[in-house]
Residue, then its C-alpha position, 0 to 999 in steps of 0.5 A: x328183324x333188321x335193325x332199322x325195322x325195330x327202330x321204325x316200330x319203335x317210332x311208330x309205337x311212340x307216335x301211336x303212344x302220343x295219340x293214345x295216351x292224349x284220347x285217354x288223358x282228355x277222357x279221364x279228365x274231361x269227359x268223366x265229369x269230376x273223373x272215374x271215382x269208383x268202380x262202378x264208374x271205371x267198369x261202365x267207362x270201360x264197357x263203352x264200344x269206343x273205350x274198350x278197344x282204345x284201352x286195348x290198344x293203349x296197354x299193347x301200345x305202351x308195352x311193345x314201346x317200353x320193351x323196344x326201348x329197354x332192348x335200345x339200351x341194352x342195344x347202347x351196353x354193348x351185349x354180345x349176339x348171344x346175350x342180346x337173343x337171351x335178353x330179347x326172348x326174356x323182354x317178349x316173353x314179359x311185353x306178352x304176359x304184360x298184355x295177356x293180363x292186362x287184357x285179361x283185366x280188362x275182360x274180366x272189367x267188361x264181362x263182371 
């Protein structure tokens, strides 16, 4: 992918990150009367039609903008072609398996 592509989606990533995190924040915070304290109440917070795909949404969000930011610095020390491909396969392969058990979770949370 150009350049100029994984700098955008980066971009896009971030501003989706500050959107996400706000609504997960305020959620949290304010919603949650006195906060989520025990499981129980985490597992009925997730289980809300709205909460669960935002929390979906926030774990892929969150993963692809750190991977593309640790491919940023990797970009910054210099890597050769070959060592950036290797080191781009080993971040895709860590942001999936991120995602995958993350939502795995969180299926596991909506399904008890």
């Amino acid at each position: 992918m150009h350049e100029r592509r994984w700098w955008f989606l980066q971009a896009v990533t971030g501003l989706a990150l500050v959107f996400l995190l706000g609504l997960h924040w305020v959620a949290q915070h304010y919603i949650a009367e006195g906060g989520l304290r025990t499981y129980q109440q985490v597992v009925a917070y997730v289980r809300h039609p709205l909460i669960w795909p935002l929390e979906a949404l926030f774990l892929l969000v969150v993963s692809v903008h750190a991977a593309l930011g640790l491919r940023a610095i990797l970009l910054d020390l210099g890597l050769t072609e070959a060592r950036l491909r290797r080191a781009q396969m080993v971040l895709t392969l860590l942001t999936l398996l991120a995602v995958v058990y993350g939502w795995w979770l969180l299926a596991r949370l909506l399904l008890g």
